[in-house]
C-alpha positions as CSV (number, residue, x, y, z in Angstrom):
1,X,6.5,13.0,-106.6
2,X,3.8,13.0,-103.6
3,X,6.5,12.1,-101.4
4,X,8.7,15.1,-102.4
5,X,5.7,17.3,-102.2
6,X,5.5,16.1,-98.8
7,X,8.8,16.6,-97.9
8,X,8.6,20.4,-99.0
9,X,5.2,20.9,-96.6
10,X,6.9,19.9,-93.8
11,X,9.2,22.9,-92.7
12,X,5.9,25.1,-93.5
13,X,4.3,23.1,-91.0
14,X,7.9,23.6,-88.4
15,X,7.6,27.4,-89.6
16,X,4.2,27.8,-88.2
17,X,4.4,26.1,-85.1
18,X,7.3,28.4,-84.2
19,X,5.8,31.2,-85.3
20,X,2.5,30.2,-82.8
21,X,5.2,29.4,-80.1
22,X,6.7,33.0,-80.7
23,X,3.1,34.7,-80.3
24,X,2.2,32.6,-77.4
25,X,6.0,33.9,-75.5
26,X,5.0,37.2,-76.8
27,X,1.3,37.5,-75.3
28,X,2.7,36.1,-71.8
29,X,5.6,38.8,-71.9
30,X,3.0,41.5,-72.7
31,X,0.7,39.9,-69.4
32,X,3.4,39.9,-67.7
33,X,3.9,43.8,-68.6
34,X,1.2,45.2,-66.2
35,X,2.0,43.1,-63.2
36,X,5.5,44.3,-63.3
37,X,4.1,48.4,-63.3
38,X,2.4,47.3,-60.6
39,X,5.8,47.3,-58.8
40,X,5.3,51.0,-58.2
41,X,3.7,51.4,-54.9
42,X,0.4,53.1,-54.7
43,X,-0.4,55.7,-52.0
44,X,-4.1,56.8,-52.2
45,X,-4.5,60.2,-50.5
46,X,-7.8,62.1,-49.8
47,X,-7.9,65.4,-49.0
48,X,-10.9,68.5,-49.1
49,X,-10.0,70.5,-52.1
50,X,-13.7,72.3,-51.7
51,X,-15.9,72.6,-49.4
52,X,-15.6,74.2,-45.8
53,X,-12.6,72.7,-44.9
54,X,-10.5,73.4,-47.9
55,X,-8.7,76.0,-46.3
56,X,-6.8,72.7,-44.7
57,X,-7.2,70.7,-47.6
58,X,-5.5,72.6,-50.2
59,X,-2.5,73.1,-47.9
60,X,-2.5,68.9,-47.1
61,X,-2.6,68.5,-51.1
62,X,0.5,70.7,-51.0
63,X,2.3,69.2,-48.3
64,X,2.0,65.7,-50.4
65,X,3.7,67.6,-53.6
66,X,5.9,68.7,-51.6
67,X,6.7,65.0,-49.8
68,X,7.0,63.7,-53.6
69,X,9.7,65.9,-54.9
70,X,11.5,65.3,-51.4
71,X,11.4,61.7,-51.8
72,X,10.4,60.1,-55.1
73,X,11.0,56.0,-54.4
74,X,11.3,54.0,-51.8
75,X,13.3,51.1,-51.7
76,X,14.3,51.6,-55.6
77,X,10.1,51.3,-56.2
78,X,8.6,54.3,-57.6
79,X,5.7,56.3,-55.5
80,X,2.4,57.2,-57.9
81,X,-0.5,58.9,-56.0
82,X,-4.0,59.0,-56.9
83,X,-5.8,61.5,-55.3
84,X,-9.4,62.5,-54.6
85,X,-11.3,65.4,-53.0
86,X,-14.2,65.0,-50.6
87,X,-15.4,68.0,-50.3
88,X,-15.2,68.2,-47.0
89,X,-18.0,65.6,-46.5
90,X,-17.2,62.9,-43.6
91,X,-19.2,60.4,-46.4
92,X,-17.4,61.0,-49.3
93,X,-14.5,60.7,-47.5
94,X,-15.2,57.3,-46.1
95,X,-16.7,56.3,-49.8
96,X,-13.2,57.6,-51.5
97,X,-11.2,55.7,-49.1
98,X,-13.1,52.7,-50.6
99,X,-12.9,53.5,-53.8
100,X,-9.2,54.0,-53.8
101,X,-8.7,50.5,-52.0
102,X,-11.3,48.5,-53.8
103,X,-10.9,49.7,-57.4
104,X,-7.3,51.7,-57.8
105,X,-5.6,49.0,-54.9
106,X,-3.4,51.4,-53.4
107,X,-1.2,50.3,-50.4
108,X,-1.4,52.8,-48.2
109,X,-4.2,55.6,-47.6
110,X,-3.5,59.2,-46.3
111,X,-5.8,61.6,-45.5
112,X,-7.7,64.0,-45.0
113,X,-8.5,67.6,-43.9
114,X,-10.7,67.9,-40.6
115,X,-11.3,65.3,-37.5
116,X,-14.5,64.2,-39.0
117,X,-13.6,63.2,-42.1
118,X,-10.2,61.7,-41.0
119,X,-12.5,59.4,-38.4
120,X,-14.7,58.2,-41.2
121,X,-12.0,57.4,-43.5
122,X,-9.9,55.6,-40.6
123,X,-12.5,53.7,-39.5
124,X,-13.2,52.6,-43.4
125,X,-9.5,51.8,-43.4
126,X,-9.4,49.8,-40.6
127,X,-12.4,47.4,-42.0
128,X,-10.4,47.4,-45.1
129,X,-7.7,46.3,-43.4
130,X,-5.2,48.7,-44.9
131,X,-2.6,51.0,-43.4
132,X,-3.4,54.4,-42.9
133,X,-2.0,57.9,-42.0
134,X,-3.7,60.3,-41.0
135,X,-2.7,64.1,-41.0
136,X,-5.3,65.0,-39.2
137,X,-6.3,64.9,-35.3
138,X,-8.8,62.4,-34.4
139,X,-9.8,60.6,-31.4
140,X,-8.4,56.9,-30.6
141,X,-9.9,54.6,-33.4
142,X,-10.3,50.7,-32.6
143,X,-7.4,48.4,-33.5
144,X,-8.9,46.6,-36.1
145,X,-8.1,42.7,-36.7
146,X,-4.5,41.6,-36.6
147,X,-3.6,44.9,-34.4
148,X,-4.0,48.6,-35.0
149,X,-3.8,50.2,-38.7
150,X,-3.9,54.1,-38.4
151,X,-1.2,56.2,-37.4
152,X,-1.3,60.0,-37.3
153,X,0.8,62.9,-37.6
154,X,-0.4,66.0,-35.4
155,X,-0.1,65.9,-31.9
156,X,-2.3,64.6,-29.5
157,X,-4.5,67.6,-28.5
158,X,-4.1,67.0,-24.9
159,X,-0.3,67.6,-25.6
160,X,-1.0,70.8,-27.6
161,X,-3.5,72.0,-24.8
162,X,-1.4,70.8,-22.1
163,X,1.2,74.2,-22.8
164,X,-1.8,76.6,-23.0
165,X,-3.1,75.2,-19.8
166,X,0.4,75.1,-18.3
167,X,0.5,79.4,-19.6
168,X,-2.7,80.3,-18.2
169,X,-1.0,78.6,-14.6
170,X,2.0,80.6,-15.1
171,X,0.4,84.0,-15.5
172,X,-2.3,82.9,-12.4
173,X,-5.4,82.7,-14.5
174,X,-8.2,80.7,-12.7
175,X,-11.4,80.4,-15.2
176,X,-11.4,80.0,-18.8
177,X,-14.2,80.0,-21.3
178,X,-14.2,77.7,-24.4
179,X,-15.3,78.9,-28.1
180,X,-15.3,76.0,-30.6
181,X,-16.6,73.8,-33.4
182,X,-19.6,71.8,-32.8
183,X,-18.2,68.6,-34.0
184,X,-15.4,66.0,-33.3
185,X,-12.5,68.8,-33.6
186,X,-14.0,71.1,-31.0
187,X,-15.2,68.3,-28.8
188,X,-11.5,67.1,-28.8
189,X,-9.8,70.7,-27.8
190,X,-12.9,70.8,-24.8
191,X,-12.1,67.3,-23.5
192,X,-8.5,68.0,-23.5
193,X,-8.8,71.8,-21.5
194,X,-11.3,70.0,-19.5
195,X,-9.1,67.9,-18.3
196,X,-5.8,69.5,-17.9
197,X,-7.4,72.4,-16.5
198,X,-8.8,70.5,-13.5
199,X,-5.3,68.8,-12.5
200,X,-3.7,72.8,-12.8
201,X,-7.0,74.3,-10.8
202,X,-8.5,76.3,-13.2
203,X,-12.3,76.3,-14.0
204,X,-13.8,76.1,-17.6
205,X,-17.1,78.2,-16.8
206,X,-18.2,78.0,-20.7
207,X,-18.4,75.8,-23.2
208,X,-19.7,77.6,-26.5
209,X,-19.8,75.9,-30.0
210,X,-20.5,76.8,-33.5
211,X,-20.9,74.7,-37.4
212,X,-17.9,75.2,-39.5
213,X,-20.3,76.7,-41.6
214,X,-21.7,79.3,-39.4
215,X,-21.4,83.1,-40.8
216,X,-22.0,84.3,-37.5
217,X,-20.7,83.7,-33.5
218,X,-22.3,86.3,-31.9
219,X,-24.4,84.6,-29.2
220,X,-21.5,82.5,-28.5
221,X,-19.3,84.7,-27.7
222,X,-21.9,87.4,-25.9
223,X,-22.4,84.0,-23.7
224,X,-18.8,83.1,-23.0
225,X,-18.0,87.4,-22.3
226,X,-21.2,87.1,-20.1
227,X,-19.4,84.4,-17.9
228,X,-16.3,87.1,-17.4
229,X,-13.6,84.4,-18.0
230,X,-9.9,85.1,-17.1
231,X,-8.8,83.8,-20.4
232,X,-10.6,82.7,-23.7
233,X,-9.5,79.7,-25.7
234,X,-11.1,78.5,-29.4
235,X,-11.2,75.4,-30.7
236,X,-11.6,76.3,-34.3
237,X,-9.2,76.2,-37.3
238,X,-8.5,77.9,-40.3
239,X,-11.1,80.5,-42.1
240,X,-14.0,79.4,-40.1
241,X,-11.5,79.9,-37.1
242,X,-11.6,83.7,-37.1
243,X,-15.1,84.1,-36.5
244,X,-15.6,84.4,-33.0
245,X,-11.9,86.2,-32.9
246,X,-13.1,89.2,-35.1
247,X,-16.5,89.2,-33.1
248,X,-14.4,89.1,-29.7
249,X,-12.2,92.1,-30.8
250,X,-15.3,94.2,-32.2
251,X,-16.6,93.8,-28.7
252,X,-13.4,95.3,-27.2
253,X,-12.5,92.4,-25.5
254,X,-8.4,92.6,-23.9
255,X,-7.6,89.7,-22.2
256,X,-5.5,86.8,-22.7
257,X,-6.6,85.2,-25.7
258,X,-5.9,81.3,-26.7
259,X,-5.9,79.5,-30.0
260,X,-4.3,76.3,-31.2
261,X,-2.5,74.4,-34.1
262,X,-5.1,75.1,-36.4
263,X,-4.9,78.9,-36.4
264,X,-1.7,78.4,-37.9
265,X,-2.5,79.5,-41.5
266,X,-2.4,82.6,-43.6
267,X,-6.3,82.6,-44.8
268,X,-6.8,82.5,-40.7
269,X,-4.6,85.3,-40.4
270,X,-5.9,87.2,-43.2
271,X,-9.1,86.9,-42.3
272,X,-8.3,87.9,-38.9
273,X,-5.8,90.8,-39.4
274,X,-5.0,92.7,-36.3
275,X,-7.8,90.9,-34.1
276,X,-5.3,88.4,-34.0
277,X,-2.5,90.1,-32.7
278,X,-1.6,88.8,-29.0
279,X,-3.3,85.0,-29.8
280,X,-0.9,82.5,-28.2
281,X,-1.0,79.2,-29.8
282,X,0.6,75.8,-29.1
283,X,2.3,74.5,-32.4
284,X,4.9,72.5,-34.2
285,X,8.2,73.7,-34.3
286,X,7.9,74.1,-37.9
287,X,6.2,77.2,-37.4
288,X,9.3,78.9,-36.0
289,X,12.4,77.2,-37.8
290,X,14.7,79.8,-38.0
291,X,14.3,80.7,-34.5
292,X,14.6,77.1,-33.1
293,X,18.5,76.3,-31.7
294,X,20.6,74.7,-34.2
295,X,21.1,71.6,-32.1
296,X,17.6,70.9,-32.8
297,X,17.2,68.4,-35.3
298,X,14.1,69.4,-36.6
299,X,15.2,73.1,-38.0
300,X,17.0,71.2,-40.8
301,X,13.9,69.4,-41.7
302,X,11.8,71.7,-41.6
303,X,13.9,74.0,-43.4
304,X,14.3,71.3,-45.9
305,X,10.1,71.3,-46.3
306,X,10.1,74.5,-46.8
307,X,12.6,74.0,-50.2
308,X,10.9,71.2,-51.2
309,X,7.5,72.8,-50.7
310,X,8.9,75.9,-52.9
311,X,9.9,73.6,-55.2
312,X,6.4,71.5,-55.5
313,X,4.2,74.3,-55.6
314,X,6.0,77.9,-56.5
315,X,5.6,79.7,-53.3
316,X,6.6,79.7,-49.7
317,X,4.7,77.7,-47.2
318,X,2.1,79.9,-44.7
319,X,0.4,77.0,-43.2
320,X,1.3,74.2,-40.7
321,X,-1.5,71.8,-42.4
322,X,1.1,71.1,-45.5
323,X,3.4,70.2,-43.1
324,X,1.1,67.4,-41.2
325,X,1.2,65.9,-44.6
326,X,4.8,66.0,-45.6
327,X,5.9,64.4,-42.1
328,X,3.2,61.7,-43.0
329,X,4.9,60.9,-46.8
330,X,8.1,60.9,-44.3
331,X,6.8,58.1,-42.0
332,X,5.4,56.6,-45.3
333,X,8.6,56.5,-46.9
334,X,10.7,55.1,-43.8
335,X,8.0,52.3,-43.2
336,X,7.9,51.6,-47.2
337,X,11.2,51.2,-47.1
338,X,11.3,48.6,-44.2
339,X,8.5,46.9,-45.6
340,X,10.3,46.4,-49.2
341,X,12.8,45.0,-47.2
342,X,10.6,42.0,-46.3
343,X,10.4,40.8,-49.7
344,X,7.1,41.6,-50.0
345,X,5.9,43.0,-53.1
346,X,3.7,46.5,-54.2
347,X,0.0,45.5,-54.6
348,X,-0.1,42.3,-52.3
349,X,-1.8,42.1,-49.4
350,X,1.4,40.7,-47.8
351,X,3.0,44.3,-48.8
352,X,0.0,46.5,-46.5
353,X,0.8,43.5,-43.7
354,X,4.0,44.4,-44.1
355,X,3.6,48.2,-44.1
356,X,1.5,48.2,-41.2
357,X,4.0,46.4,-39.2
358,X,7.0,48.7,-40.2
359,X,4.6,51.7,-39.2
360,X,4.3,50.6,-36.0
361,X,7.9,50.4,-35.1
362,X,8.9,53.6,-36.3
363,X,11.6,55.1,-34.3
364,X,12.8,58.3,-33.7
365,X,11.3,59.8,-37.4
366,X,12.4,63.8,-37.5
367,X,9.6,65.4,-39.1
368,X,8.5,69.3,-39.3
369,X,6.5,68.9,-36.7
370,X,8.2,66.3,-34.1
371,X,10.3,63.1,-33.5
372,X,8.2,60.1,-34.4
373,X,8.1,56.3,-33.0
374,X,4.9,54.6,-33.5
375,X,4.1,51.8,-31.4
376,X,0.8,49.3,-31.2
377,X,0.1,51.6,-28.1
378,X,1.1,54.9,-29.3
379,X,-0.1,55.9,-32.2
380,X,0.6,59.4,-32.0
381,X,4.3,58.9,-32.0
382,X,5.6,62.1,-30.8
383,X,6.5,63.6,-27.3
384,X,6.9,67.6,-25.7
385,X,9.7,68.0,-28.4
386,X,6.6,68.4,-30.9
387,X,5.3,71.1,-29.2
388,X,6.2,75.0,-29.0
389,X,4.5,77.9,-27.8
390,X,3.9,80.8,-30.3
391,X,2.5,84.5,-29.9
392,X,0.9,85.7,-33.0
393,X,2.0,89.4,-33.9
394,X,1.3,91.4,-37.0
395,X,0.7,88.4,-39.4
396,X,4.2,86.4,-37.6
397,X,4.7,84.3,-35.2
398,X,7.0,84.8,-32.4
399,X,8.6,82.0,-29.9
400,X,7.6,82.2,-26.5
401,X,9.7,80.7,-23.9
């Protein structure tokens, strides 16, 4: 009788044991759950949604939209974005870039509106050791170990100032007077007229700067008038930009007036208003599409932005700072692509090796705003067929020869 009692215990005991074995399969399959969501690949992207610079901001946080209903994978891996505002503050910047790498683990970083914030967050990037993109123009950053990590999307500013400088020649100007941003932005536009000016012959007599947040550019621009330049050129962007344009036109000031990339935006032109007419600005080609040749491969990307951008956000693009930011998803997108194609997988840190690597040897990227091959030495990417020369009239911008 004990024995048969026995005998009935025994597939209880077989039960149980399979029924521990089934739980133990089942807890590793749901472990195994997150890692394989993890497959998605991360972009962490900073931008200034407030602050002074969020007339760029907001446009970049378009432009990204925009980039993700263009392309939604890459290499069969969904794309998720976490994004953060910094205000506008340089700090903040550098401390989202951290968190975004350090806490959220995001592959790449892109980012963010204004040089000095871009700088801060590249050179957090680079001690991360994580590629970057930045959509905004900063100076040459240091390679960082293993080779450089930070690519950008605008043109190098000595490109963009190159055409004005190469106008002014043409008409026979000889001195030019500067009106800028007292920080990294402004000191990049000087540096750059500074030096194409001298190889064309033409003397900068002033150099004036104002704070983003400045209300008022009066004495600058009584001091730059004073100096009775041949030609005026600002280094400012966006809302902030129109300052010492409005001041120059209540003054009655007629003569050739120069802006740059940056003035490329409808809160700079409604700020403005007619004190802008006449500006001549060098830009992307994105700014004039339609009126680029048809054999020019960039009118059916840029045309292509502008429907996706529609499509994102409900209204027509009037910026060129939403369109630094979609070409940077674009380069994103063609390295992620390559870099998938290494084996490497989402969340590693063989997958940002990998990324970095496939950035820089891009080739021949169209964008909206150029052709783009990235190289350990050039990490700008783009040559004179990402530059055009525009003449702001009545809120529009026409192509100049």
């Amino acid at each position: 009788m004990a024995l048969a009692n026995q005998n009935k215990k025994l597939p209880r005991k077989a039960g149980a044991m399979n029924l521990i074995k089934s739980l133990l399969a089942s807890t590793a399959l749901l472990l195994a759950v997150p890692q394989l969501a993890h497959a998605e690949i991360l972009v962490g992207f900073v931008t200034g949604l407030s602050g002074p610079v969020s007339s760029i901001g907001i446009p970049n946080a378009k432009g990204i939209a925009a980039g993700q209903t263009y392309i939604g994978e890459v290499g069969g891996e969904k794309i998720r974005v976490i994004q953060l505002d910094d205000g506008s503050d340089p700090t903040a910047s550098a401390r989202n870039a951290r968190k975004l790498v350090e806490q959220e683990k995001v592959d790449v970083l892109i980012g963010t509106s204004g040089a000095p914030q871009t700088l801060a967050m590249a050179t957090a990037a680079i001690e991360m050791k994580i590629p970057m993109i930045a959509v905004s123009p900063i100076a040459p950053v240091p390679a960082g170990d293993g080779g450089p990590w930070v690519v950008q999307t605008p043109q190098p500013t000595p490109l963009l100032v190159q055409g004005i400088v190469d106008h002014m020649k043409a008409r026979g100007l000889k001195t030019v007077a500067f009106i800028g941003f007292s920080d990294a932005f402004g000191d990049l536009m000087y540096n750059s007229l500074e030096q194409s000016a001298k190889t064309a012959d033409i003397k900068v007599i002033a150099n004036e700067r104002y704070a983003r947040s400045d209300s008022s550019v009066t004495a600058q621009v009584l001091r730059a008038l004073a100096a009775r330049p041949d030609a005026i050129m600002l280094g400012g962007t966006g809302t902030p930009g129109a300052l010492p344009v409005i001041a120059l036109s209540e003054r009655g000031y007629k003569g050739p007036l120069y802006g740059n990339h940056g003035l490329i935006s409808a809160d700079f032109l409604r700020l403005a208003g007619k004190a802008a007419n006449g500006i001549i600005c060098p830009t992307g080609p994105v700014t004039a599409a339609e009126q680029l040749p048809a054999s020019n491969p960039i009118q059916k990307v840029a045309l292509d932005f502008r429907a996706a951008f529609e499509k994102a956000n409900g209204e027509a693009p009037t910026d060129s700072f939403s369109s630094y930011s979609f070409d940077g998803w674009l380069v994103f997108a063609d390295a992620g692509k390559r870099a998938m194609a290494t084996g490497a997988k989402p969340g590693s840190p063989e997958f940002r090796t990998a990324l970095r690597q496939a950035l820089f040897a891009t080739k021949e990227v169209v964008g909206t705003q150029g052709v783009y091959t990235y190289t350990p030495a050039d990490r700008h990417g783009v040559d004179d067929r990402s530059r055009i020369m525009v003449q702001i009239e009545d809120g529009k911008y026409k192509l100049l020869p």
